[in-house]
Structure formats: C-alpha cells, structure tokens
C-alpha positions as CSV (number, residue, x, y, z in Angstrom):
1,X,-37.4,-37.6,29.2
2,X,-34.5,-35.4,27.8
3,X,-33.6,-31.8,28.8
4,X,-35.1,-29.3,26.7
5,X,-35.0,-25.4,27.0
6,X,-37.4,-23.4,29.0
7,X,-41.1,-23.5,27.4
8,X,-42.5,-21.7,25.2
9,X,-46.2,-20.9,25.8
10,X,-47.6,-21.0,29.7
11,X,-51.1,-21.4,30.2
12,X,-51.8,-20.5,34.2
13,X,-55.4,-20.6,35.2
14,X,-57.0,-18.5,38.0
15,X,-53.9,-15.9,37.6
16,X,-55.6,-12.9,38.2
17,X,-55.8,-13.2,42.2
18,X,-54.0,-10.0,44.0
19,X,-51.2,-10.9,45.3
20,X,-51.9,-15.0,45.3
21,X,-50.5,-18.1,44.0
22,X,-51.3,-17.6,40.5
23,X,-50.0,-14.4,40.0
24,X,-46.7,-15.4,41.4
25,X,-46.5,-18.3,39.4
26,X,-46.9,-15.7,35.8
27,X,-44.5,-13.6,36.7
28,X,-42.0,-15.8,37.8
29,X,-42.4,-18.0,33.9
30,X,-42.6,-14.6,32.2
31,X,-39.1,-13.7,34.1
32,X,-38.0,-17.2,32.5
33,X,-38.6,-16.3,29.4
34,X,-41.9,-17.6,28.9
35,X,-44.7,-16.4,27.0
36,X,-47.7,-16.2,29.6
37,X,-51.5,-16.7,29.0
38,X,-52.7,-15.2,32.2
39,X,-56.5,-16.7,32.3
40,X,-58.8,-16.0,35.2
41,X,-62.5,-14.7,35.3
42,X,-61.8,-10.9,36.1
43,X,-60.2,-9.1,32.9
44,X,-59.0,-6.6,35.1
45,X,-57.3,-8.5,37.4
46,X,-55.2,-10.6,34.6
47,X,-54.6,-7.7,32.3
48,X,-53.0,-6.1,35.4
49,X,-51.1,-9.0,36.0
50,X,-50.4,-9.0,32.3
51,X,-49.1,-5.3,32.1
52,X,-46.7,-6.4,35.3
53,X,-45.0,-9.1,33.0
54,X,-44.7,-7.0,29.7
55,X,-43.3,-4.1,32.1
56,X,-40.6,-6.4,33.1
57,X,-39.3,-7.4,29.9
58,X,-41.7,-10.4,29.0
59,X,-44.7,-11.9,27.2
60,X,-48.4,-12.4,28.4
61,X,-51.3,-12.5,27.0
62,X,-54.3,-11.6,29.6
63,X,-57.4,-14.0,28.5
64,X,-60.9,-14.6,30.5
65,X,-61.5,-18.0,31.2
66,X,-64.5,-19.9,33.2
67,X,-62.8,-23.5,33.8
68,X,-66.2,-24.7,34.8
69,X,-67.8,-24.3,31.6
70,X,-66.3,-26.1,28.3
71,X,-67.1,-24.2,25.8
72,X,-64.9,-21.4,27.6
73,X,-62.0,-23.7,28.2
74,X,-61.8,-25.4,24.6
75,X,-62.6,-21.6,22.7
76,X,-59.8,-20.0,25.2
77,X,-57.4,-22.5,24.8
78,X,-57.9,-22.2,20.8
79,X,-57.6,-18.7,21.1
80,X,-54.5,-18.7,22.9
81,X,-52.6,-21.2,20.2
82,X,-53.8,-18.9,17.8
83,X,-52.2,-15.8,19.6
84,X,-49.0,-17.4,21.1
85,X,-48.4,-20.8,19.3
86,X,-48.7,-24.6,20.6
87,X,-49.4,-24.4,24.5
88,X,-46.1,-26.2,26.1
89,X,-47.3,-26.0,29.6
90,X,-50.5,-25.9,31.5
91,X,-50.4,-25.0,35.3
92,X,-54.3,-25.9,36.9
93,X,-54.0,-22.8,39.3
94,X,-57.6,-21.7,39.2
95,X,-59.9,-22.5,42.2
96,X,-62.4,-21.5,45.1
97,X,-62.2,-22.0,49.2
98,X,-65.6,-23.1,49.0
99,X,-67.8,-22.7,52.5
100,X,-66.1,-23.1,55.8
101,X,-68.3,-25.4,57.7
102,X,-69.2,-28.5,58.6
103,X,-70.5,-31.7,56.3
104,X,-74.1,-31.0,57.7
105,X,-74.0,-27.3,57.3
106,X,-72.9,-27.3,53.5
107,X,-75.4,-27.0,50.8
108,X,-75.2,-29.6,47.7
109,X,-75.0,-26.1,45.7
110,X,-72.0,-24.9,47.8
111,X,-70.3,-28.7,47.3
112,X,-70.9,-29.0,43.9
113,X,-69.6,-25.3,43.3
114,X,-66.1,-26.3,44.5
115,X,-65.7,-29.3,42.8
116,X,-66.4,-27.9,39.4
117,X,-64.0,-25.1,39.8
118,X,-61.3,-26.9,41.6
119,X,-61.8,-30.9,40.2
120,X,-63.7,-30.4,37.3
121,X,-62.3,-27.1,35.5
122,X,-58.8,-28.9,36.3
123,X,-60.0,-32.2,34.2
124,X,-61.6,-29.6,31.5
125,X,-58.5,-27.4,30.8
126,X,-56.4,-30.4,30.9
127,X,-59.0,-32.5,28.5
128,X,-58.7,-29.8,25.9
129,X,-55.0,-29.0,25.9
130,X,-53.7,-32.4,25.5
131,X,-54.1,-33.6,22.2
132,X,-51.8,-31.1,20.9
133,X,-49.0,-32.4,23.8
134,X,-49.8,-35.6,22.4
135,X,-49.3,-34.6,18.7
136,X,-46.1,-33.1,19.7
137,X,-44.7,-35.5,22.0
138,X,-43.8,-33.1,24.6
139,X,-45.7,-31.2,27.4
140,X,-46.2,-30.8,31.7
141,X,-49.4,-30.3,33.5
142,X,-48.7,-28.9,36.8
143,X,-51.8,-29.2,39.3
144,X,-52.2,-26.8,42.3
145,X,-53.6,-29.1,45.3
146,X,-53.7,-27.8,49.0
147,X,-54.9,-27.6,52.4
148,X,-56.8,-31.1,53.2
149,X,-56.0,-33.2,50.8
150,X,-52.9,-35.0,52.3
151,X,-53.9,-37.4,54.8
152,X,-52.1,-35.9,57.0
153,X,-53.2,-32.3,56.7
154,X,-56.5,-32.7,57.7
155,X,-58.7,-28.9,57.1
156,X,-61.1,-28.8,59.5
157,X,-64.0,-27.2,58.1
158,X,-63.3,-27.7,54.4
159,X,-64.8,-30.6,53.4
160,X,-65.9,-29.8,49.8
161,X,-62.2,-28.3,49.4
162,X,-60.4,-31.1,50.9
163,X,-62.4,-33.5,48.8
164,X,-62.0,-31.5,45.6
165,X,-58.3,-31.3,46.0
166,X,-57.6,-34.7,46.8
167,X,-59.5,-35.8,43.5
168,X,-56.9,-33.2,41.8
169,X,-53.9,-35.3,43.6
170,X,-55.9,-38.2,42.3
171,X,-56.4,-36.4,39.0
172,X,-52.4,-36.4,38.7
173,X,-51.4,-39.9,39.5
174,X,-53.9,-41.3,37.2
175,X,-53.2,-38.4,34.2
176,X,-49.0,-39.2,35.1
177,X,-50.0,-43.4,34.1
178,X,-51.8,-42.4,31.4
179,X,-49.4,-39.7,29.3
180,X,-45.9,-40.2,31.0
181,X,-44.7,-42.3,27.9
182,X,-46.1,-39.8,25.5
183,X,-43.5,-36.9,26.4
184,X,-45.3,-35.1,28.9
185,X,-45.1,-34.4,32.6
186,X,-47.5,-34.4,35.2
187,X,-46.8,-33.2,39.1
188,X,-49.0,-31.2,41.8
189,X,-47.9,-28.9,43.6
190,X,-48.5,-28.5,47.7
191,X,-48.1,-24.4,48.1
192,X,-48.4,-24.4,51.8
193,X,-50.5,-22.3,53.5
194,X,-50.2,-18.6,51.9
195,X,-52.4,-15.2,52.4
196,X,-54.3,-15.1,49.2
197,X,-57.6,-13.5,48.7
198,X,-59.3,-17.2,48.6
199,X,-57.6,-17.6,52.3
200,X,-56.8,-14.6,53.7
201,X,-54.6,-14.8,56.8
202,X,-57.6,-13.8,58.8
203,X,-59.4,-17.0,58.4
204,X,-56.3,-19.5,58.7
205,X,-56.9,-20.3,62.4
206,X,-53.8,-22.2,62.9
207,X,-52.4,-18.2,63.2
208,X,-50.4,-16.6,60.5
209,X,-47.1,-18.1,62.1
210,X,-47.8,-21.6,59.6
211,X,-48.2,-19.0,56.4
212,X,-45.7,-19.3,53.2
213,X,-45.1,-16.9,50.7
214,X,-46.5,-17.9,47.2
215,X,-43.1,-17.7,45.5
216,X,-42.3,-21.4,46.9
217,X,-44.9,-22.5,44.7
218,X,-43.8,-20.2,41.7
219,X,-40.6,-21.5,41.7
220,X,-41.3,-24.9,42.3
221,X,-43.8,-24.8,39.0
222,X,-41.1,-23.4,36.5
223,X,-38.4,-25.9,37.8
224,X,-41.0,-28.8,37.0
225,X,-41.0,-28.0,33.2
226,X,-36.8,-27.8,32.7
227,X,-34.2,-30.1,33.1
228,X,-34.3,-32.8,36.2
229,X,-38.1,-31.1,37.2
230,X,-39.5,-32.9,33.9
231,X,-37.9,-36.0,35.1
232,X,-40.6,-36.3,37.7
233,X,-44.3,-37.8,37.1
234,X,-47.3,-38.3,39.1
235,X,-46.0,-36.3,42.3
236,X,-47.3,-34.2,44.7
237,X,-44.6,-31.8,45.8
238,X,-45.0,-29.7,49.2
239,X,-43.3,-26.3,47.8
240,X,-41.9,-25.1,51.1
241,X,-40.4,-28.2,52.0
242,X,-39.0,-28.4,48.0
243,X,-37.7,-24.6,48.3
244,X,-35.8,-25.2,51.8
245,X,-34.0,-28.3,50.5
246,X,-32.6,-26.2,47.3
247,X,-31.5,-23.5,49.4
248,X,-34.2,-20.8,48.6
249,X,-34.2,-17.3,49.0
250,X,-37.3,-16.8,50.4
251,X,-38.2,-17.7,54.4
C-alpha cells in the first residue's frame, strides 16, 4: 500500500462524549486537515464538538447516528457522502460500558445491549461504508477495542464489555484478511484506560494512577491512515505503549 496524503472525509462514531476518546480523536483529524463527520446520538454533544473544529480552522459536519439500528447507519452514511464526498476513513469509536457485575447478575437485556452498540453497530457502520472503499480501491477502518479484551487484561466485572470488545478485535483480524488486498486498512486501537463519561475515574478501581489521556489514542488513529500507519493490517495497537515509543508529548 503506497503513501497517500492525509484523508479526506472522517467518519468517527460515538464523537459526541465530553471530554472522551471520540472527541479527541475529531479534533485531532480536523487539525490534520480532515473533513470530520462527528456522529453520536446527542446533537448537542457533536454539534458542540463540531463548532470546536470549525473554530479551529477545520471542517465537521455534526450528524446523529444510532449504530444499532441499520436504517440509521446506511441513511447517515449516505447523508454524509452527500455532504462531504466519498468517506476515506471510518473510526468505530461509538460504544457503552454496559453493567458492572458479575455473569449471574447481568440481565440478557443488559448483555445484548452492549453487544449491539459495541460489536454489532461496529459490523453495521463498517458493512455500509465499504463498498464505496471497495469501488475506490482505497480506505482504513480503525476499531476502538478496550478494557478486557486482551487476554491479558482481564476486566473484572465487565463481562458483556469484555466479550463485545474482543469480538471487535476479532471483527478486525477477520475484516484485515478479507479487504487488505483491496486498498484498504484495518487496525484497532487499545486506548488504555482514560476518564470518559462511559468510565469515569470513579469507577476504575485499579485507582486513577493506571489512567491515560485520550490524545494517545487520537494520535495513534490519524497516524494509521498516512504513510507507514496504512502499512499495517489486522492489529491491535495499545496507544500508550505506541505514543511512548514515538516520543509523545503527552504523559
């Protein structure tokens, strides 16, 4: 896969959050140069992330999105080719915590509630933006996983999380086979554990000590769609660890 410049048109799902991972990861593409279609559930939440973009020189597009449901998926996605032109890059950002207890105590509502957010609206954004990466021969899919998933990062209290994520990891190995040859990248990113209103510092028991600033993970995703970053397929990338070995700015 050959070096190309920075993309386009960024689709980042669940980009709405305060001060969390997907926020971070839309402002840093719009500071690249990006166009950004910020897409979460709240309106106000993304069009305020929206304004912060377009106040710093860029170009976003705030769009309500519910990655559970198709219909919203395949209509937004149309919507935002419409507004902004062929989607380069997708980043599956959008997700839930899900309950914090044990196997026994979780409800099949509360299970299956995570796994269509997290597992499921990651499988239908991705479903409905490929054919046009296909078409064009060029593209990168960048999947948020997390806490649980690794086999060695057990989340104790998190099993419908933990399971939805690691389907996400297995998501992206499977996704990488599949479209690699066809021009188009796919990686997941590990953020770490970071304060975000989905897990507030409060609830990470480990203490706040093990938390990460989002901007690892922001970084980390805009590197993945330019030059040696697009070299990469079917990965799952701790951000922290990634950030510290390129020198990073940020502790």
């Amino acid at each position: 896969m050959t070096s190309e410049p920075g993309p386009q048109v960024v689709v980042v799902t669940g980009a709405g959050a305060g001060a969390g991972i997907g926020r971070a990861i839309a402002l840093e593409f719009g500071r690249s140069g990006a166009k950004v279609a910020v897409a979460a559930r709240t309106r106000a939440d993304i069009e305020a992330v929206a304004d912060e973009i377009t106040a710093a020189g860029g170009a976003a597009l705030a769009i309500p999105i519910d990655v559970a449901d198709p219909g919203s998926v395949e209509a937004v996605l149309r919507d935002i080719r419409r507004a902004l032109g062929p989607i380069d890059v997708l980043v599956n950002n959008a997700g839930t915590p899900g309950p914090r207890a044990f196997t026994q105590d979780v409800t099949p509502a509360e299970f299956l509630e995570v796994i269509q957010t997290n597992l499921w609206g990651t499988f239908l954004c991705t479903k409905f933006v490929l054919p046009t990466m296909i078409a064009r021969r060029r593209g990168v899919i960048v999947n948020m996983t997390g806490g649980g998933a690794a086999s060695d990062r057990p989340l104790r209290g998190g099993i419908a999380y933990a399971s939805s994520k690691a389907g996400v990891e297995g998501f992206t190995r499977n996704l990488a086979i599949e479209v690699g040859s066809l021009g188009i990248a796919v990686n997941a990113i590990q953020p770490g554990r970071v304060d975000t209103r989905g897990f507030p510092a409060a609830t990470i028991t480990s203490g706040a000590g093990n938390l990460v600033p989002p901007d690892h993970a922001a970084r980390l995703a805009v590197w993945l769609t330019t030059g040696e970053g697009r070299e990469l397929q079917g990965q799952t990338i701790d951000a922290a660890a990634w950030d510290r070995s390129r020198g990073g700015m940020v502790g």
